[in-house]
N, C-alpha and C positions, 0 to 999 in steps of 0.2 A: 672521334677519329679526326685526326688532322688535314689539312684541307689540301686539294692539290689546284696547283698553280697552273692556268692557263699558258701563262707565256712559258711554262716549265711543258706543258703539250707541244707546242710550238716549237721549242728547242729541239726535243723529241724528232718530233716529225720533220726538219729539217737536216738529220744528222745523216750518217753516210748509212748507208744497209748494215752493213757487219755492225755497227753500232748500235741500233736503234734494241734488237734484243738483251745486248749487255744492259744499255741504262733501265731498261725496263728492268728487269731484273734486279740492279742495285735498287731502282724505286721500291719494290716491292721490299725488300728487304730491309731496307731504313724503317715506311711503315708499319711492315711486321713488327720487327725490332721497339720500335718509338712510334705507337698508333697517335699520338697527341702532336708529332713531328709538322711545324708548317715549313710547305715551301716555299721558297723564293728564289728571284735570280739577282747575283750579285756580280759583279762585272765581266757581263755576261754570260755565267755559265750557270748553271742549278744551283742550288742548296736548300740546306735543311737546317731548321733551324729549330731549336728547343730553350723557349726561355721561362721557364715556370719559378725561379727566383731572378730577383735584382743582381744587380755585380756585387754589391754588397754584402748580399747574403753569403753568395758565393765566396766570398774573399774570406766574411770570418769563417765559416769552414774549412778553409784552407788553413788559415793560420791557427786555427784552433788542434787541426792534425800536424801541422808542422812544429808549434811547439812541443810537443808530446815527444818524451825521450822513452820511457820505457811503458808506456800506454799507448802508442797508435797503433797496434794494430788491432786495438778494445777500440778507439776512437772512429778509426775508418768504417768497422763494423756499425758503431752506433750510428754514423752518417750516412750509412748508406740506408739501415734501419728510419733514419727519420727524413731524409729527402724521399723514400718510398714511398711515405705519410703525407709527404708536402711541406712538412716542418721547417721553420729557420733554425739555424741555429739558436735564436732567444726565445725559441717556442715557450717555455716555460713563464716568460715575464711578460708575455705580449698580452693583450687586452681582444678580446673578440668572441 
């Protein structure tokens, strides 16, 4: 599970009343949603952040569905299939 941030407590518990239910609430729901989700605070206000690939990875994924003319939506499926997994896109060539 992903860890929850102190100073995101902090925030919390400084907010107005009618507030403090709602962000609970969206807390709960990010790590519903994304149990592996960590938080942070970024100028100054919460987040959540999810980095289980590099930008790298990320990007040939992207390009890899973006090239695709009459195959992405067999492409998106596959990607979503192996970021599920953990996979890079070079799953296949990599060494481990």
């Amino acid at each position: 599970m992903g860890s929850k941030n102190p100073r995101v407590n902090a925030y919390i518990a400084k907010a107005a009343p009618f507030a403090k239910p709602i962000l609970e609430r969206i807390r709960t729901a990010v790590h519903t949603g994304c149990p592996v989700v960590e938080e942070t605070m970024k100028w100054s206000f919460p987040q959540a952040t999810y980095d289980a690939f590099r930008p790298s990875h990320r990007r040939e994924y992207l390009e890899w569905i973006a090239e695709a003319k009459t195959t992405r939506d067999r492409r998106i499926a596959t990607t979503i299939g192996w970021l599920a997994k953990g996979k890079s896109r070079s799953w296949k060539n990599e060494r481990g």
